[in-house]
C-alpha positions as CSV (number, residue, x, y, z in Angstrom):
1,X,-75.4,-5.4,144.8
2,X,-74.2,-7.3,148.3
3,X,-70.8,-8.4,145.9
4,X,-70.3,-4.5,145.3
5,X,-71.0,-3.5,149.1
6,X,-68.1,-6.4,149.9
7,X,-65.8,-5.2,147.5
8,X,-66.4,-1.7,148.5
9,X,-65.8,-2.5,152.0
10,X,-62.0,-4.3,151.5
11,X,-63.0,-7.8,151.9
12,X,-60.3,-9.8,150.0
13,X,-61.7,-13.7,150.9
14,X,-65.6,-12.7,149.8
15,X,-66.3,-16.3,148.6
16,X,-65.3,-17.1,152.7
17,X,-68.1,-18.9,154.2
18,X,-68.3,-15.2,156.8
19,X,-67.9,-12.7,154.3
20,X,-71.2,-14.6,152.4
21,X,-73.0,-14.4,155.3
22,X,-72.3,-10.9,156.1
23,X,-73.0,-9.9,152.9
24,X,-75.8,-12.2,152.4
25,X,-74.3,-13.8,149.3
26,X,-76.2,-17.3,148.0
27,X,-73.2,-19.2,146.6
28,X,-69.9,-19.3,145.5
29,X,-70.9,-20.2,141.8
30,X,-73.0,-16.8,142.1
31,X,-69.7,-14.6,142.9
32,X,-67.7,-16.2,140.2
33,X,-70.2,-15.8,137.3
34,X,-70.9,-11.6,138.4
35,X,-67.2,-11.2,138.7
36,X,-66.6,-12.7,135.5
37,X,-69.3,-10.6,134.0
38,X,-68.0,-7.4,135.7
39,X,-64.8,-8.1,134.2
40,X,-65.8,-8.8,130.7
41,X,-68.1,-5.6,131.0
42,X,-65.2,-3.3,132.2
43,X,-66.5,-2.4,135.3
44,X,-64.2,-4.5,137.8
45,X,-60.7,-5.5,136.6
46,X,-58.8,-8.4,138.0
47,X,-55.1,-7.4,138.2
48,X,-52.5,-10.2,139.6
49,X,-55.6,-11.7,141.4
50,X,-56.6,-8.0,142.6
51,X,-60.5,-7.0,142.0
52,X,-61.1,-3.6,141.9
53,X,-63.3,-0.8,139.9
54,X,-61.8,0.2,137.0
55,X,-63.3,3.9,137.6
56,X,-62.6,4.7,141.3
57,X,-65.0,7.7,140.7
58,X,-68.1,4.7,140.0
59,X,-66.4,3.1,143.4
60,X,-66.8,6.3,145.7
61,X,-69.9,6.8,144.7
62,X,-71.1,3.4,145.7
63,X,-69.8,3.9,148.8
64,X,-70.5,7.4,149.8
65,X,-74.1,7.5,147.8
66,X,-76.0,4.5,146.9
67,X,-75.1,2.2,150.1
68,X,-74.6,4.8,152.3
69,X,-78.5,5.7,152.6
């Protein structure tokens, strides 16, 4: 869930050594294997290098529900 609360927040460099931190995010290897999975799943898309949610509806509520409590 911390790779969704850094998406939803606009970080672009989330495998950056502050970003992981921030976001308390293990490893690298950890962000590339859930992106790959959200991807392959249809919840994220990856458009010229570009992550974001496929339903911006699933995105707002992420960020105005779920991590705003």
């Amino acid at each position: 869930m911390n790779y969704f609360k850094a998406l939803i927040a606009g970080e672009k460099a989330i495998s950056s050594t502050e970003v992981m931190h921030r976001y308390q995010i293990s490893s690298t290897t950890s962000i590339f294997r859930l992106k790959a999975v959200l991807i392959k799943n249809d919840i994220l898309d990856n458009k010229a290098g570009e992550i974001s949610f496929q339903d911006p509806i699933y995105a707002y509520w992420l960020k105005t529900e779920y991590f705003a409590k």
